[in-house]
C-alpha positions as CSV (number, residue, x, y, z in Angstrom):
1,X,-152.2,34.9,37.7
2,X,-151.6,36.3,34.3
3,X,-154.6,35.2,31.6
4,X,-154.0,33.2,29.0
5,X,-154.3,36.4,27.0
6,X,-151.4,38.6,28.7
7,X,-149.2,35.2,28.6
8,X,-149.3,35.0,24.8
9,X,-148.7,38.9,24.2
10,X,-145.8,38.3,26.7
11,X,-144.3,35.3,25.0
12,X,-144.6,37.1,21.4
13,X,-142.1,39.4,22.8
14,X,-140.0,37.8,24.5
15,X,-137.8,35.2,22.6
16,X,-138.4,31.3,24.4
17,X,-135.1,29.6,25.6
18,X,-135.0,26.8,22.8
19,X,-133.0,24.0,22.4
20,X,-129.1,24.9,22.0
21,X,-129.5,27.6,23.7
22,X,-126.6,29.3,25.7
23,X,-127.4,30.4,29.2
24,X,-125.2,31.8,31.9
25,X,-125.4,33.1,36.0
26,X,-123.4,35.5,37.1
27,X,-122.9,35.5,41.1
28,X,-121.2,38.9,42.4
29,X,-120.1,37.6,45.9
30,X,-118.7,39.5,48.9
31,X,-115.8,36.7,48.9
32,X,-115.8,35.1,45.3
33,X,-116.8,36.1,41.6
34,X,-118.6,32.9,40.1
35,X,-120.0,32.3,36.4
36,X,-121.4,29.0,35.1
37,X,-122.2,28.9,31.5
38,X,-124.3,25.9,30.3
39,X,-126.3,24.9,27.3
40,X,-130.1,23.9,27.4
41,X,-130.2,20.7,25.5
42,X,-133.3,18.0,25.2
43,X,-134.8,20.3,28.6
44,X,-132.0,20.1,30.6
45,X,-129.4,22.1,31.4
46,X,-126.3,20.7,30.8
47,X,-122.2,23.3,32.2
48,X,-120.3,23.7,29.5
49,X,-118.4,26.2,31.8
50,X,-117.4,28.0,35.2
51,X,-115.1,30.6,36.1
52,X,-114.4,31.8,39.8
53,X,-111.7,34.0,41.1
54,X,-111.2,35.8,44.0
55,X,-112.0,39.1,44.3
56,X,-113.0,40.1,48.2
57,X,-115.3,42.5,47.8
58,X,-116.1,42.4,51.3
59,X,-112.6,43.4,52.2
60,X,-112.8,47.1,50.2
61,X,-116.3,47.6,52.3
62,X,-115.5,50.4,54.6
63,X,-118.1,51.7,57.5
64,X,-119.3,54.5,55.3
65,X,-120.3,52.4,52.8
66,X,-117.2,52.9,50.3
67,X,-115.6,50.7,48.3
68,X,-111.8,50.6,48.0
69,X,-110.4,51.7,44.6
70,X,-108.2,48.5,45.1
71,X,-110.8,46.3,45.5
72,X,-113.2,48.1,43.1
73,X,-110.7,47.8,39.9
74,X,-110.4,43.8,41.1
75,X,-114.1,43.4,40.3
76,X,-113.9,45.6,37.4
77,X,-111.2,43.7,35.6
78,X,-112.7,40.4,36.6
79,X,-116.2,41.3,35.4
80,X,-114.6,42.1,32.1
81,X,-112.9,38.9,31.6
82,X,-116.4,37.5,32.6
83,X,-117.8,39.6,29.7
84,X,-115.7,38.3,27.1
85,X,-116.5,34.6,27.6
86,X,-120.5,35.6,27.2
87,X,-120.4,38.2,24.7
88,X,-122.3,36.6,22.2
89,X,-125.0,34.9,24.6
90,X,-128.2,37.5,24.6
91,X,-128.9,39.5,27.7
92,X,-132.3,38.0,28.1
93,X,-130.2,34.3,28.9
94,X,-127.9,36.1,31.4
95,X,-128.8,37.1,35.2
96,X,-125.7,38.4,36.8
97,X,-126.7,39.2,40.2
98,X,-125.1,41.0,43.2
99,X,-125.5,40.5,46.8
100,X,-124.1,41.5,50.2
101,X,-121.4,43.6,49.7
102,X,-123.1,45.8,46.9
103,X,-126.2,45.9,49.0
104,X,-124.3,47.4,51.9
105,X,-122.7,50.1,49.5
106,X,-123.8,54.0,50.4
107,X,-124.0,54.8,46.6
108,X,-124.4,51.3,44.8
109,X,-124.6,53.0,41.2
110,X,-121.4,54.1,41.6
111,X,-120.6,50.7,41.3
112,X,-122.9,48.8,39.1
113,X,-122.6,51.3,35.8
114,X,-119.0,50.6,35.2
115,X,-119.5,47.2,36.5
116,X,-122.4,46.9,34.2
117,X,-119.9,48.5,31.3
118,X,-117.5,46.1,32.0
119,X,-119.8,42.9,31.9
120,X,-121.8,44.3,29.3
121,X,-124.8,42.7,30.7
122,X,-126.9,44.3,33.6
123,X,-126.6,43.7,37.0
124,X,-129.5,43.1,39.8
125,X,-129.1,43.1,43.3
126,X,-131.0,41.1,45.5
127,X,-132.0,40.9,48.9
128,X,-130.7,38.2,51.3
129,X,-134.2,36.1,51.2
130,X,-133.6,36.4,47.4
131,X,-130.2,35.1,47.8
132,X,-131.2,32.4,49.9
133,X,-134.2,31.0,48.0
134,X,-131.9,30.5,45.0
135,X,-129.3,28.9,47.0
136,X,-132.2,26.4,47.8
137,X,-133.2,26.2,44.5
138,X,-129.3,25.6,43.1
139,X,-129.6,22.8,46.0
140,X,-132.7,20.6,45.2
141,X,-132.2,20.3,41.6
142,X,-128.5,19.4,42.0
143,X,-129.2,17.2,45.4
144,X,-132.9,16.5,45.0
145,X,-134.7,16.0,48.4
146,X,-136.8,12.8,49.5
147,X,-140.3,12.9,48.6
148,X,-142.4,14.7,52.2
149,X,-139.3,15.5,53.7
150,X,-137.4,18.8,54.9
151,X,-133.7,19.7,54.5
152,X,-131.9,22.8,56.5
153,X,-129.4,24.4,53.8
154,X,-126.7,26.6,54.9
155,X,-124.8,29.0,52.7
156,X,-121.8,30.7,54.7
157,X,-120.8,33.4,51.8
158,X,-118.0,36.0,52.4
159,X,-120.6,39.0,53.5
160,X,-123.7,37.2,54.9
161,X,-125.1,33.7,55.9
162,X,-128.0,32.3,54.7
163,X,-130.7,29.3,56.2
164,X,-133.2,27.5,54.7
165,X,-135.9,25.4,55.5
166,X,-137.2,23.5,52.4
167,X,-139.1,20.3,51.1
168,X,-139.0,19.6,47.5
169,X,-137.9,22.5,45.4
170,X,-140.0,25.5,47.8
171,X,-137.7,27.1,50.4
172,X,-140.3,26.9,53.2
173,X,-138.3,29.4,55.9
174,X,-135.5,32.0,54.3
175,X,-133.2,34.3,56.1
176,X,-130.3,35.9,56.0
177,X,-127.7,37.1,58.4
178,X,-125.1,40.1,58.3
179,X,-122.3,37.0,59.1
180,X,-119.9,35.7,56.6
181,X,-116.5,34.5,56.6
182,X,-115.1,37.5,55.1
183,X,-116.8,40.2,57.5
184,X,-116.5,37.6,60.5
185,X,-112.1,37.6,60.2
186,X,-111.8,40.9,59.9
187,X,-114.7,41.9,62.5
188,X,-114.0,39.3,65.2
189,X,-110.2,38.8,64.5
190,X,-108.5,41.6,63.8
191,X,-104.8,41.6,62.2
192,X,-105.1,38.5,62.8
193,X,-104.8,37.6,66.2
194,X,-106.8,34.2,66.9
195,X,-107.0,33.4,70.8
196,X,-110.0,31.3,72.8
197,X,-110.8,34.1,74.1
198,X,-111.8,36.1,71.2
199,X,-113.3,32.9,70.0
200,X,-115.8,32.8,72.9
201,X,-116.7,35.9,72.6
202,X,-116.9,36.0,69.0
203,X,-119.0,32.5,69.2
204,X,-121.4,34.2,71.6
205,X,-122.2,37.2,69.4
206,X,-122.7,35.2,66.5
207,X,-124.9,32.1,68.4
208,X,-127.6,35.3,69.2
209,X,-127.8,36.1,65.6
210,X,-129.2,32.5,65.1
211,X,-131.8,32.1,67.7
212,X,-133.3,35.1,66.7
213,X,-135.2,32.8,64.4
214,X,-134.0,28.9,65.8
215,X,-137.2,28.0,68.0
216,X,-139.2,28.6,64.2
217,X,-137.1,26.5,62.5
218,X,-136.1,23.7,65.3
219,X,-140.6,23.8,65.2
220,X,-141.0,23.1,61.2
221,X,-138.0,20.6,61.8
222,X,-135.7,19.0,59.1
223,X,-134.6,15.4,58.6
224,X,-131.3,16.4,56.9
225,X,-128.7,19.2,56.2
226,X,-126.7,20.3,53.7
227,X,-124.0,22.9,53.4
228,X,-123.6,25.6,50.1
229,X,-120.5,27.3,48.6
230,X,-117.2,27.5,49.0
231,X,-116.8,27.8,52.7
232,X,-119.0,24.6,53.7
233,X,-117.0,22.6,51.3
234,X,-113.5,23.7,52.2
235,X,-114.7,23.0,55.8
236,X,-115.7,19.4,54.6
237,X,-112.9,19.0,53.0
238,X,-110.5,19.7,56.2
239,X,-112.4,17.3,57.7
240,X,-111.4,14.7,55.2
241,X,-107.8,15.7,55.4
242,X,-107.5,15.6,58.7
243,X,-109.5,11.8,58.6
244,X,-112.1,12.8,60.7
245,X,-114.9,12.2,58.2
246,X,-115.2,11.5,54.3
247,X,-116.6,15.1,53.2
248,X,-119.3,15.7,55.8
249,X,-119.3,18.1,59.0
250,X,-120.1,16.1,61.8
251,X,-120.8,17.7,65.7
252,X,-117.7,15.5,66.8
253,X,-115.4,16.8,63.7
254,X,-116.0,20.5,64.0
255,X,-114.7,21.3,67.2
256,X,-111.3,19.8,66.2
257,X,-110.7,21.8,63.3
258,X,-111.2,24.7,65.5
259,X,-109.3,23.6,68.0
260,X,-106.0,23.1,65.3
261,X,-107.1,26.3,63.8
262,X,-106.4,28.0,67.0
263,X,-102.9,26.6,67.6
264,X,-101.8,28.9,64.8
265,X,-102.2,32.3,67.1
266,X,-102.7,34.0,63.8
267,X,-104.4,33.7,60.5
268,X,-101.3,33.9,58.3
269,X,-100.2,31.3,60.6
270,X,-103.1,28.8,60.2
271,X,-102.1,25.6,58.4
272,X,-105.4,23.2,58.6
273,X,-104.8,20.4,56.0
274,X,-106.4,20.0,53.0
275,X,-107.4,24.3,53.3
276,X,-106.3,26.2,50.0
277,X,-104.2,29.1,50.3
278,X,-107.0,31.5,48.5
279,X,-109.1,30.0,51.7
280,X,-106.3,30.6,54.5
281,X,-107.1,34.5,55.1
282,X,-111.0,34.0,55.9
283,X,-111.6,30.7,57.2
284,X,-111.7,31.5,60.6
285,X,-114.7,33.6,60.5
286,X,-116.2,30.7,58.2
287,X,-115.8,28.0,61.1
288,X,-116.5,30.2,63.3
289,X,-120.4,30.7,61.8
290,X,-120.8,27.1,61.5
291,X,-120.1,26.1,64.8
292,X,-122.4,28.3,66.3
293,X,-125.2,27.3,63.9
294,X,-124.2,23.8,65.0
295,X,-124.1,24.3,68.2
296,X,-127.9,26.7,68.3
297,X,-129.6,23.7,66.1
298,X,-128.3,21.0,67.2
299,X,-127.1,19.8,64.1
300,X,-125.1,16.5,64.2
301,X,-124.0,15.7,60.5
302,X,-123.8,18.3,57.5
303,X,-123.5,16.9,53.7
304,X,-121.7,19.3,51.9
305,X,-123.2,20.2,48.1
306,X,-121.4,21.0,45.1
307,X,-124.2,23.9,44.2
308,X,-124.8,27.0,44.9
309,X,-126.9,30.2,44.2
310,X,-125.6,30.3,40.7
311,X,-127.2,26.8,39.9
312,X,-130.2,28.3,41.3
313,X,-129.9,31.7,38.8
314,X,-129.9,29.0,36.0
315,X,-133.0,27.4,36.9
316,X,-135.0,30.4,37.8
317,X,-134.1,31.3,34.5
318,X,-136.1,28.6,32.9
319,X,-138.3,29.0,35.1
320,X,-139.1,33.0,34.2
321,X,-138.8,32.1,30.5
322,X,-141.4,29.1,30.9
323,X,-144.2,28.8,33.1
324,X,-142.8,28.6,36.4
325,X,-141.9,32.1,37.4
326,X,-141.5,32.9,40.8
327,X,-142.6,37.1,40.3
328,X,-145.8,35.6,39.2
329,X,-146.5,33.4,42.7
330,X,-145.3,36.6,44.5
331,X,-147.9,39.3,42.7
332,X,-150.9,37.2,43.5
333,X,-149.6,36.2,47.1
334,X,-149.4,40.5,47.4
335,X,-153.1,40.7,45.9
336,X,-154.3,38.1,48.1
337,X,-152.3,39.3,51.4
338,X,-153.7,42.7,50.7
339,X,-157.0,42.2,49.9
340,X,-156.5,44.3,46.5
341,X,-160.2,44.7,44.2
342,X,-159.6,42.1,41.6
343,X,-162.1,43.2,39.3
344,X,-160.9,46.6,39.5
345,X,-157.3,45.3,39.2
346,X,-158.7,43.6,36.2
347,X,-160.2,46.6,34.1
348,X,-156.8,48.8,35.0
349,X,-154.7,46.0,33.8
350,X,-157.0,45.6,30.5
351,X,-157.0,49.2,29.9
352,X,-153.2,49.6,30.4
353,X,-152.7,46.7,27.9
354,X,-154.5,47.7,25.7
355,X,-152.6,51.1,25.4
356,X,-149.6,49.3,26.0
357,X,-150.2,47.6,22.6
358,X,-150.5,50.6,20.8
359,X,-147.8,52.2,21.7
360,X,-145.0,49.5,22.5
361,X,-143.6,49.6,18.9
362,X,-142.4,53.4,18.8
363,X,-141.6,53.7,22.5
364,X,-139.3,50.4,22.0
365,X,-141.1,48.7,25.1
366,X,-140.5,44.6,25.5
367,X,-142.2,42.0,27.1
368,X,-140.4,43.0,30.2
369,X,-141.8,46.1,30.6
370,X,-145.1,44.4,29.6
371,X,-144.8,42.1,32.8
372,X,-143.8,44.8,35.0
373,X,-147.0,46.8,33.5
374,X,-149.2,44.1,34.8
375,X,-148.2,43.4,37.9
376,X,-148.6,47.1,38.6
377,X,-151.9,47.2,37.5
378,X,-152.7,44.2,39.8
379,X,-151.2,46.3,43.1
380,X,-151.7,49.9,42.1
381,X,-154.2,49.8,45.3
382,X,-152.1,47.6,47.2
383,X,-151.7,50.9,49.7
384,X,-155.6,50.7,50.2
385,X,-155.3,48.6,53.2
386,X,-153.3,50.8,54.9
387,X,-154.9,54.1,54.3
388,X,-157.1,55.5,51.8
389,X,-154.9,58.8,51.9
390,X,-151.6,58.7,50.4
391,X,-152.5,55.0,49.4
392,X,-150.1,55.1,46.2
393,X,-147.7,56.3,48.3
394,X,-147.9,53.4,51.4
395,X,-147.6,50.8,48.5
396,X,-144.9,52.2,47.0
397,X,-143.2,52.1,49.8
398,X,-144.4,48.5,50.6
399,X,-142.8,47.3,47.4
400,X,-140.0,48.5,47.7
401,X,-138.8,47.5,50.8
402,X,-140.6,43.7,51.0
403,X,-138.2,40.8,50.4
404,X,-140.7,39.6,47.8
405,X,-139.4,36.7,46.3
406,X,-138.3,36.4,42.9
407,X,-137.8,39.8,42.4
408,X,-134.1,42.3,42.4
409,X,-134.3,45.2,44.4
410,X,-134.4,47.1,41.2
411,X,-137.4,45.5,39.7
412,X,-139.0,46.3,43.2
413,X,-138.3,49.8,42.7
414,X,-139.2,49.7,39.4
415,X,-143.0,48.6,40.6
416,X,-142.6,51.1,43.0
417,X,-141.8,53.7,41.1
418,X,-145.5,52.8,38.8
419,X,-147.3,52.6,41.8
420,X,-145.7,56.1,43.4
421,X,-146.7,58.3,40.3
422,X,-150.0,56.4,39.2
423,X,-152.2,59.1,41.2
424,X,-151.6,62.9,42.2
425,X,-148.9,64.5,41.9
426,X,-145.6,62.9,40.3
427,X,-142.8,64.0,42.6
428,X,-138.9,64.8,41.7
429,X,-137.4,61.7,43.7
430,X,-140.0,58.7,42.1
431,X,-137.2,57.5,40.0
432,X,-133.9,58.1,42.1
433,X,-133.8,54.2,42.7
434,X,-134.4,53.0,39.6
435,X,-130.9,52.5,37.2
436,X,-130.7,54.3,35.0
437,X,-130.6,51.9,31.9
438,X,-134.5,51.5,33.0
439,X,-135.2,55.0,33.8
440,X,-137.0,55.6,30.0
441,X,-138.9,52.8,30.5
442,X,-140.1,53.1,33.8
443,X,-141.3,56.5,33.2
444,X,-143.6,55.3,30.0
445,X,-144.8,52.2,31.7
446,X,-145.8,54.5,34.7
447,X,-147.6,56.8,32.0
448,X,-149.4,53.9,30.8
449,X,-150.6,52.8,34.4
450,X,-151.7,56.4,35.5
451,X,-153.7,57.1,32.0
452,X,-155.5,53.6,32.7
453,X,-156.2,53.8,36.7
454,X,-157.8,57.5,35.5
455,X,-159.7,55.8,33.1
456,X,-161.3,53.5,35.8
457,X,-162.1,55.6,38.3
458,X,-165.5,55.4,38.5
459,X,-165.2,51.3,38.5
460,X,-167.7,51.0,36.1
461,X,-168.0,47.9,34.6
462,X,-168.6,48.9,31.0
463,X,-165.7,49.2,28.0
464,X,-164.6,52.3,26.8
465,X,-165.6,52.0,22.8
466,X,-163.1,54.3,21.5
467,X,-159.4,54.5,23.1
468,X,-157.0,55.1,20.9
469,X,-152.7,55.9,21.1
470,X,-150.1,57.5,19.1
471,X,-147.1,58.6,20.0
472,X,-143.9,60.2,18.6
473,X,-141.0,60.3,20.4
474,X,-142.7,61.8,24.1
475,X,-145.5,62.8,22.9
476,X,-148.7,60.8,23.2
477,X,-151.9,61.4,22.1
478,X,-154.9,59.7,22.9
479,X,-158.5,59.7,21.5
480,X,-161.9,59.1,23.4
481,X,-165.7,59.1,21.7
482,X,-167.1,62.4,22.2
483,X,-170.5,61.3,23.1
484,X,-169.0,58.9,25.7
485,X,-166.8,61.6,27.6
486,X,-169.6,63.7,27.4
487,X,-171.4,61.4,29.5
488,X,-168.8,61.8,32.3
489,X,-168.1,65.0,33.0
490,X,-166.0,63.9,36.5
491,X,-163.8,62.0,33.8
492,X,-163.5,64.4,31.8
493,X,-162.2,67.0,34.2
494,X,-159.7,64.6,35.5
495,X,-158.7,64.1,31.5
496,X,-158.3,67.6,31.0
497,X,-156.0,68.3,34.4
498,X,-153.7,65.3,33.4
499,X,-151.3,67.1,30.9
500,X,-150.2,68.8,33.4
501,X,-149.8,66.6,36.1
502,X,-148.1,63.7,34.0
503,X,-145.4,66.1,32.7
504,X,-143.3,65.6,35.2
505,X,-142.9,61.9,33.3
506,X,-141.5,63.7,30.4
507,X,-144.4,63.1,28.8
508,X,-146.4,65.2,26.4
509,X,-150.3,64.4,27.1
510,X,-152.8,65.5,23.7
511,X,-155.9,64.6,24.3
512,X,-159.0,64.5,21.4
513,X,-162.6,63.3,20.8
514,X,-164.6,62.7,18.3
């Protein structure tokens, strides 16, 4: 975990969430655009605001990865409107974060700049274990669970489904399933044509993509379940309407709703009561995901919840701005998992700190980058358990492509990136993934990491006496004790290679003694 010495240089430069504060989560959805706004007040967090409206996202997704220019202006316009009402709130109390749809997009950044433009805040995607331990998290704090027992959350969302197996506020079990409502209509229904038939076969398809992982959660067992989002609770309310329950989804209550869902024939025909006509066009792919999750774990009663992930977003953002951040739990569950060198993690991670203090001032880096510095450090030799050769290269690619919780895809590539170019050569593509609003720092930090993992590579224990940074603009210049480098020639020959090899960072290396 970070020292109580990295924790205070973090904190000086990052401004605390204090009380009055204004806060907001931003949920890019493959059915629904959601913002909640709320104030932090006395330690809690008390909605001032919310703002949904309908944008479909999954609807413009074609099978090349495209997005419609329809559907793409829709989010555009609605992300600005979201913009406005958060303009004055500072980015470091915003997440905005986008899921499904924009994960399954061929060129995503084609997307998120002018959605980021439009915003005026960034944009992180996450992965679907991301998505589905903040839906837990949204979940416990609004519904909070019995002491020592386990609840099954499901979150039906327009691009992909999500279950959890929690107790407390941890998400035990996460996944996440390429089923939604959206994606289910248009893939198992198409224009619109509902029939049992196509239900049976549609309900069989989507019953295998539960088992693959119901024997490990029917074995960890729950003692209740609750239902997220929009779909869930426009289900529950059907069920209401139609007098069949009081909100919940009971075994004996779904298959009637299906059954008077079917009697339409077609989707424009469907007239379930109690169902909005913003819910009409997808529903059917929504009921049709909960029945078979019903029906593969034997689930007899659902409560429905009034949360979501973007209640989840607003806690993890106290939590990342206090002492409860996730990325944290995750970096010493990698060094752990991986057997990384801890003292040798340690004097990297000094090292790069200490340059990092020199030189965070005129490169304009922030406590962000400062975090992201750190946990490099830690698993810069992450890759050592799978091979010695190439090893910054297999954990690169390990982070990267984890579901490692707490983090956005693009703060995994950003670690990636820093853990790609800390050794050898740095190649063309070790920034493709990263956005491009991080691409300056990313290459610095990385500069940073490399200078101190060269400084270390004899894992001696003793300090290096003299190390000092300057830099203007790209250059950097760094001086050593003479009679100290003299006394390691193998350091020294590394040293005077490295200008060359970390130019490909944009970086000017001048190195002197003395």
């Amino acid at each position: 975990m970070i020292g109580q010495d990295t924790s205070a240089r973090v904190d000086a430069m990052t401004p605390p969430i204090a009380d009055g504060d204004m806060l907001a989560a931003i949920d890019l959805g493959s059915n629904s655009f959601h913002m909640i706004v709320a104030r932090y007040t006395l330690g809690q967090l008390r909605v001032v605001d919310r703002l949904r409206e309908t944008v479909r996202m999954a609807e413009g997704l074609d099978t090349r990865g495209g997005l419609t220019a329809e559907v793409r202006q829709r989010a555009l316009a609605c992300l600005s409107r979201f913009g406005e009402r958060i303009r004055d709130i500072p980015p470091q109390n915003v997440r905005a974060l986008a899921t499904n749809t924009v994960r399954r997009l061929a060129a995503p950044q084609a997307f998120l700049v002018p959605a980021e433009t439009a915003l005026g805040h960034a944009i992180e995607v996450i992965a679907g274990r991301e998505e589905a331990r903040l839906i837990y998290l949204g979940v416990a704090h609004a519904q909070p669970p019995k002491p020592g027992e386990r609840r099954l959350v499901i979150d039906i969302g327009g691009g992909s489904t999500e279950c959890i197996i929690g107790s407390g506020f941890e998400a035990l079990e996460r996944e996440s399933l390429q089923i939604g409502c959206v994606a289910s209509t248009r893939r198992f229904f198409p224009g619109g044509k509902l029939s049992k038939k196509r239900w049976r076969d549609a309900l069989a398809e989507v019953s295998a993509e539960f088992q693959q992982f119901a024997s490990t959660y029917r074995a960890l067992g729950w003692q209740e379940v609750v239902g997220a989002s929009g779909t869930n609770k426009a289900i529950g309310e059907i069920c209401a309407a139609m007098k069949l329950t009081k909100g919940a989804v009971t075994a004996a209550a779904l298959p009637q709703v299906r059954d008077r869902l079917l009697e339409a024939g077609h989707v424009d025909a469907i007239a379930l009561p109690g169902l909005s006509d913003d819910r009409r066009p997808i529903i059917a792919g929504g009921i049709l995901v909960l029945e078979a999750a019903f029906n593969v774990f034997g689930i007899e009663r659902m409560q429905v919840s009034k949360a979501a992930m973007r209640e989840g977003v607003l806690r993890d953002l106290l939590g990342r701005a206090g002492d409860d951040d996730p990325r944290e739990t995750s970096v010493e569950a990698l060094m752990q998992r991986y057997g990384i060198d801890r003292t040798q993690a340690g004097r990297v991670e000094a090292t790069a700190l200490r340059l990092f203090d020199q030189v965070a001032r005129p490169w304009q880096l922030d406590g962000d980058d400062l975090r992201k510095l750190v946990w490099a450090a830690r698993v810069h030799e992450l890759g050592l358990v799978i091979a010695h050769s190439q090893y910054h290269v297999h954990g690169a690619y390990v982070l990267e492509h984890s579901d490692i919780a707490g983090f956005s895809r693009q703060e995994q590539q950003f670690l990636a990136a820093l853990v790609r170019c800390h050794r050898r050569k740095v190649p063309k593509s070790a920034f493709d993934a990263v956005p491009d609003r991080l691409l300056v720092q990313a290459r610095r930090t990385a500069a940073l990491l490399r200078l101190a993992v060269l400084l270390h590579r004899s894992h001696e224990a003793d300090d290096i006496p003299l190390l000092q940074a300057g830099v203007a603009d790209d250059v950097l210049t760094l001086r050593f004790s003479q009679r100290w480098l003299d006394a390691r020639p193998l350091l020294r020959i590394d040293l005077e290679g490295e200008p060359d090899e970390i130019a490909p960072l944009g970086i000017r290396l001048v190195l002197s003694a003395e």
